[in-house]
C-alpha positions in Angstrom: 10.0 -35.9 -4.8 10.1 -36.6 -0.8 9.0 -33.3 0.5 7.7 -33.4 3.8 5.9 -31.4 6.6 7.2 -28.5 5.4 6.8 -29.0 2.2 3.4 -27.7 4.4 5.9 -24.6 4.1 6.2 -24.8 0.5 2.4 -25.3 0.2 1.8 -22.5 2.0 3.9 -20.2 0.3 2.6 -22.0 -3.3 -1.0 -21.0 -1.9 0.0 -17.7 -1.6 0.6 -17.5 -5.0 -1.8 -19.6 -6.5 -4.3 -17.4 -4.6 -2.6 -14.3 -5.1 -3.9 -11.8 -2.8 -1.9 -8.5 -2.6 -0.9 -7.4 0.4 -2.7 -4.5 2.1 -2.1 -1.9 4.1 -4.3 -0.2 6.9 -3.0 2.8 5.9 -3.6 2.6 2.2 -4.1 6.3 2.4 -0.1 6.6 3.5 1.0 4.6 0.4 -0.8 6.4 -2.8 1.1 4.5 -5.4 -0.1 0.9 -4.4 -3.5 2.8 -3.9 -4.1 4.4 -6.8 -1.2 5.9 -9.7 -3.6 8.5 -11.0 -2.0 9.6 -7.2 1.0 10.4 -8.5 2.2 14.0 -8.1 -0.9 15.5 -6.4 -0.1 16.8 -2.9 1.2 20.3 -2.0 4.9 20.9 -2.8 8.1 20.3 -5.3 8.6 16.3 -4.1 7.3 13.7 -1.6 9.1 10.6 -0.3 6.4 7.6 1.2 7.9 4.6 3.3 5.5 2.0 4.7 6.1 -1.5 6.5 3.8 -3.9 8.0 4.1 -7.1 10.2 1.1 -8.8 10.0 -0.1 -11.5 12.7 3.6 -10.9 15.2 2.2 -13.4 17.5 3.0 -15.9 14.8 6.6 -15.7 13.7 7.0 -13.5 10.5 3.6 -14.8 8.8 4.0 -11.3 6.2 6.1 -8.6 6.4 5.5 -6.0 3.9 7.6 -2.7 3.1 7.0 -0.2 0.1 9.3 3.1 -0.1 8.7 5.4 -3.4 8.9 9.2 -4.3 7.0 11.5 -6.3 7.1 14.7 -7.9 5.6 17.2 -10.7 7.3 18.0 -14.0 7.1 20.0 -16.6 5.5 23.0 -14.8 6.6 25.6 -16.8 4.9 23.8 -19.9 1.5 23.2 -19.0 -1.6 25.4 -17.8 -1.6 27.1 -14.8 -4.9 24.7 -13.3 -2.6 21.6 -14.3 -0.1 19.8 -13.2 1.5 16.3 -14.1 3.4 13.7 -11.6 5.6 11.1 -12.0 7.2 8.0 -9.3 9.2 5.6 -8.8 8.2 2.9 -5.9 10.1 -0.1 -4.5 8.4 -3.0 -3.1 9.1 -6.2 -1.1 6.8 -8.9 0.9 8.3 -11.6 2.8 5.8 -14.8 3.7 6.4 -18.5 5.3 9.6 -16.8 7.6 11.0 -15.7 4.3 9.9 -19.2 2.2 8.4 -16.8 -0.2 9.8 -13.5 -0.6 8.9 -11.1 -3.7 10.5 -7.9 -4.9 9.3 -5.3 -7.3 9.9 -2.1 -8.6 7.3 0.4 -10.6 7.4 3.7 -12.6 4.1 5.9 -12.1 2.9 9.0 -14.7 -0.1 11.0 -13.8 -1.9 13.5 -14.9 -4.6 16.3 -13.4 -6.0 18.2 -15.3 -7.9 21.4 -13.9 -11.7 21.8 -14.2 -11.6 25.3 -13.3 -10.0 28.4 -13.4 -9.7 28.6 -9.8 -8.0 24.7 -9.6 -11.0 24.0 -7.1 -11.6 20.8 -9.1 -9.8 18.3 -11.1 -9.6 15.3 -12.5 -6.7 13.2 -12.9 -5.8 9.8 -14.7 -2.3 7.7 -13.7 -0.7 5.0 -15.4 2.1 2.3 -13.6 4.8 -0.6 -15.4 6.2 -2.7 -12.6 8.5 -5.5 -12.8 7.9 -8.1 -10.0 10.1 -11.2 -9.3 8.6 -14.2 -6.7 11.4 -16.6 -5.5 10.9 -19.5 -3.0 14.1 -19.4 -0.8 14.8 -23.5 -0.3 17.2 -22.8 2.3 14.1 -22.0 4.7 12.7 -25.3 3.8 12.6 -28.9 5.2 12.8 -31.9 3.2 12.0 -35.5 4.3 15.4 -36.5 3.8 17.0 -34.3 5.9 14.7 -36.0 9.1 17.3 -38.7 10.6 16.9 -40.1 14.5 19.0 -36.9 15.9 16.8 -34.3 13.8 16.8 -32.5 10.9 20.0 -31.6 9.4 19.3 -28.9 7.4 21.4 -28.8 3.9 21.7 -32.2 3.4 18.4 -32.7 0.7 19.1 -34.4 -2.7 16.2 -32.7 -4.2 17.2 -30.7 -7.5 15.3 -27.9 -8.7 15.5 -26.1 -11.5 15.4 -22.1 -11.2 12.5 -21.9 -12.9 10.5 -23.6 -10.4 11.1 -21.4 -7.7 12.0 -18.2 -9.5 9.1 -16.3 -11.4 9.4 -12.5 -12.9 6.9 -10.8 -15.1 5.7 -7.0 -16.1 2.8 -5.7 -14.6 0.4 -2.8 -15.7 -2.0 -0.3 -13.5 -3.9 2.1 -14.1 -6.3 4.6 -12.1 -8.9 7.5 -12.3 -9.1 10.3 -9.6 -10.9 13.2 -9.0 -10.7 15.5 -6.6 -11.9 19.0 -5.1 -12.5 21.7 -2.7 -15.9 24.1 -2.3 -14.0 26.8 -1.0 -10.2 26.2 -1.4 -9.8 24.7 2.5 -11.9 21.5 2.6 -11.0 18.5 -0.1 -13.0 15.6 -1.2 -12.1 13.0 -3.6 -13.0 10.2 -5.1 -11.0 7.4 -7.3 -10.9 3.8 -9.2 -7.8 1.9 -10.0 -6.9 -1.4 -11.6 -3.7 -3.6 -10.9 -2.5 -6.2 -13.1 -4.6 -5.3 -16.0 -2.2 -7.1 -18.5 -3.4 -10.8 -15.7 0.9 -11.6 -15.9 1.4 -15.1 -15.2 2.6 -15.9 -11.6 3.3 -19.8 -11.0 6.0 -22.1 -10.2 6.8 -25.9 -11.4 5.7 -24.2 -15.0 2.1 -24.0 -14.1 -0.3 -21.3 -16.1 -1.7 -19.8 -13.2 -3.4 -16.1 -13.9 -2.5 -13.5 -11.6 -6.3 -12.1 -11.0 -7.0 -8.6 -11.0 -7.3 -6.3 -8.3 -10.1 -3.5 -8.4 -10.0 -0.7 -5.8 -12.2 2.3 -5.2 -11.5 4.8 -3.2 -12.8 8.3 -1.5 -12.0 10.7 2.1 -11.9 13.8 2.9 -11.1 16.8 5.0 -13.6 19.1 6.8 -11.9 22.1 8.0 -13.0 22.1 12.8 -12.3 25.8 13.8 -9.4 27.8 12.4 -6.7 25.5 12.3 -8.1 21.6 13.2 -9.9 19.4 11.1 -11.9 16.0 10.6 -10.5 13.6 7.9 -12.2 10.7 7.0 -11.5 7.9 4.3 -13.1 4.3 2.7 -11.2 1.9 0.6 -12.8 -1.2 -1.2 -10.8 -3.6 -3.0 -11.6 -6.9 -4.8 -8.9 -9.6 -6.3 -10.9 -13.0 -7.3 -12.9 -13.8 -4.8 -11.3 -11.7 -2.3 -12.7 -8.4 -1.0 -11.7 -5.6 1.2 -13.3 -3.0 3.0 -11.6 -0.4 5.2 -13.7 2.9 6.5 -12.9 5.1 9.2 -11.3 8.8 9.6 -9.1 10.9 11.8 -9.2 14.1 13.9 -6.3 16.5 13.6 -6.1 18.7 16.4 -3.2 21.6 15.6 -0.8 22.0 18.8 0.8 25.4 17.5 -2.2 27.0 16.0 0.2 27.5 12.9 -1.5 26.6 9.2 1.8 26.9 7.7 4.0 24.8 9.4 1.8 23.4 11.7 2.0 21.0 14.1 -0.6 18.4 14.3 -1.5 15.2 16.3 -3.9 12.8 14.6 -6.3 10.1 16.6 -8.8 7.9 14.7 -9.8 4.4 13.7 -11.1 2.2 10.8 -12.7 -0.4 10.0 -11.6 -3.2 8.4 -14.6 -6.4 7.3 -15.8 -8.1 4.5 -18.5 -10.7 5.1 -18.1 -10.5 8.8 -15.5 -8.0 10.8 -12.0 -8.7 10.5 -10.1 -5.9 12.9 -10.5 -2.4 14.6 -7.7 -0.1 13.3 -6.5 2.3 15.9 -4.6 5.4 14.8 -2.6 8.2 15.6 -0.1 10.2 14.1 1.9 13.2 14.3 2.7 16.0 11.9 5.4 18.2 12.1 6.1 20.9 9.1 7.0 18.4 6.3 7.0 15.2 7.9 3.7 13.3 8.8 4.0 10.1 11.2 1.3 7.0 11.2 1.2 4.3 13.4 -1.8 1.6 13.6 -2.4 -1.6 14.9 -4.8 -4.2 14.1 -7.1 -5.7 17.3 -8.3 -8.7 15.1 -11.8 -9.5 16.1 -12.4 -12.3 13.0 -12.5 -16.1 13.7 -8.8 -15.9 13.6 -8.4 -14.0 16.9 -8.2 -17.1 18.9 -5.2 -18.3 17.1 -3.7 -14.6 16.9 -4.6 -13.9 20.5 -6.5 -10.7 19.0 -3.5 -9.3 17.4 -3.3 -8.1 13.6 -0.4 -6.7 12.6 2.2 -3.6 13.2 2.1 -0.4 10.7 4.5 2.5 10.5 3.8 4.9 7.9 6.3 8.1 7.1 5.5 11.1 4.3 8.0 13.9 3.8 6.8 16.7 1.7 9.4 19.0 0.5 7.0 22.4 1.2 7.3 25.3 -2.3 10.3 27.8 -1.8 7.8 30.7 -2.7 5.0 30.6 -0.4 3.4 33.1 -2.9 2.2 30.2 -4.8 -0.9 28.8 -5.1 -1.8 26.4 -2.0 -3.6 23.0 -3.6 -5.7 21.1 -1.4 -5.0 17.8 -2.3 -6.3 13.9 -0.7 -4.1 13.5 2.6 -6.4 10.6 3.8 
């Protein structure tokens, strides 16, 4: 085959996949089903809706650009003990990488349950299970061949390569799994700590009919929130992740300061930072955020401070993050106090 330079492009986008790194957020706490499925269902209130996108490295032209949307809610409350409660969620996924050379899209179904430790529902522990079904196409269109270089330029279209679908087109099933447990001394702190496991079932993930292993990913997780006065509070959070030879470490926490002095439907403005490093540091994670009633708004930015910040002029990547919890009609009910962070 006469692939050229950007058959650098196609090599790129092939090392993305033989390496096989999932993408991550810097707000993994803002997308619990990627973070953990035993997740699924716990928070305060009848149904939650999660969005999240990412551009990583926008100094250099769509390198990544992640988005995740899903929603989750309880069922069968009527049926189970008072202290219990189980969740289930659906969550969509795409990542675009190489400009859109390799773009994947995937869709998951989440089913948790939390079980109460006490008759007061101070502790519990929970355990979530996730199917997904991903599919990893290379888009050729986005792609250069050595043929198509004459003496007035490329002319894109023109390539007599032939490929066959199933070397650039990969699906396969995927299965997660996670352990949670979380709690609360006096009903208005939390604290909570978790594993989880993607791609237990290692699906295969390579093109040109190759027998690569997608690795798995380990994550452990924990935060929580420490109640400041009446109606502010301190939240802090740590994620670490490891996929093959790759690891992860993100620590950090926020301040909420409450605006309207209102627990109920408050209205809270969130500043903080984390840390992101593994061997050495990778970026400083600036955040803030606003809360209002049932909405909660994230942004962060990464100030890469790796070997890479020469070529990235400093700059990490773009995150918007956006939770709507539908609050309980009956305000009667009993208030959980669930991760946020």
């Amino acid at each position: 085959m006469k692939k050229l330079f950007s058959t650098l492009t196609v090599c790129v986008a092939m090392v993305s996949v033989t390496n096989a790194q999932d993408p991550n957020f810097s707000q993994f706490f803002a997308s619990p089903l990627t973070l953990n499925p035993a997740m699924t269902g716990l928070f305060d209130g009848t149904f939650r809706v999660a969005g999240n996108y990412r551009n990583q490295w926008p100094t250099i032209p769509t390198v990544y650009e992640t988005k995740t949307a899903s929603i989750d809610f309880g069922i069968l409350k009527n049926r189970l003990p008072d202290i219990d409660q189980m969740g289930v969620g659906i969550l969509g996924y795409t990542d675009r990488a190489g400009d859109g050379v390799l773009v994947t899209n995937g869709a998951g179904l989440s089913l948790a349950y939390h079980k109460g430790l006490d008759e007061n529902g101070y502790h519990s522990i929970s355990a979530g299970f996730q199917g997904a079904y991903l599919n990893k196409r290379l888009d050729l269109q986005k792609v250069y061949f050595e043929d198509e270089l004459t003496p007035l330029g490329f002319v894109p279209g023109t390539t007599g390569e032939i490929f066959l679908n199933n070397q650039i087109n990969v699906s396969y099933a995927d299965i997660n799994a996670g352990l949670l447990y979380s709690g609360t001394t006096n009903g208005y702190n939390n604290f909570y700590i978790g594993a989880s496991m993607y791609h237990i079932n290692r699906p295969k993930e390579s093109f040109q009919g190759g027998e690569f292993i997608l690795s798995p990913r380990t994550t452990l997780q924990a935060g929580g929130r420490i109640p400041v006065g009446s109606y502010n509070s301190l939240h802090f959070s740590a994620n670490y992740s490891t996929q093959a030879k790759a690891k992860n470490i993100m620590i950090g926490g926020a301040f909420a300061y409450n605006v309207n002095n209102n627990e109920d439907e408050p209205v809270n403005v969130y500043l903080g930072v984390w840390n992101r490093f593994s061997d050495l540091n990778d970026a400083i994670i600036p955040y803030v955020g606003l809360e209002f009633k049932s909405l909660q708004l994230g942004y962060t930015y990464d100030i890469n401070i790796s070997s890479l910040n020469k070529a990235t002029n400093s700059q990490g990547g773009n995150e918007i993050s956006l939770i709507y919890i539908r609050k309980p009609v009956d305000r009667s009910l009993r208030k959980l106090n669930c991760p946020r962070f």
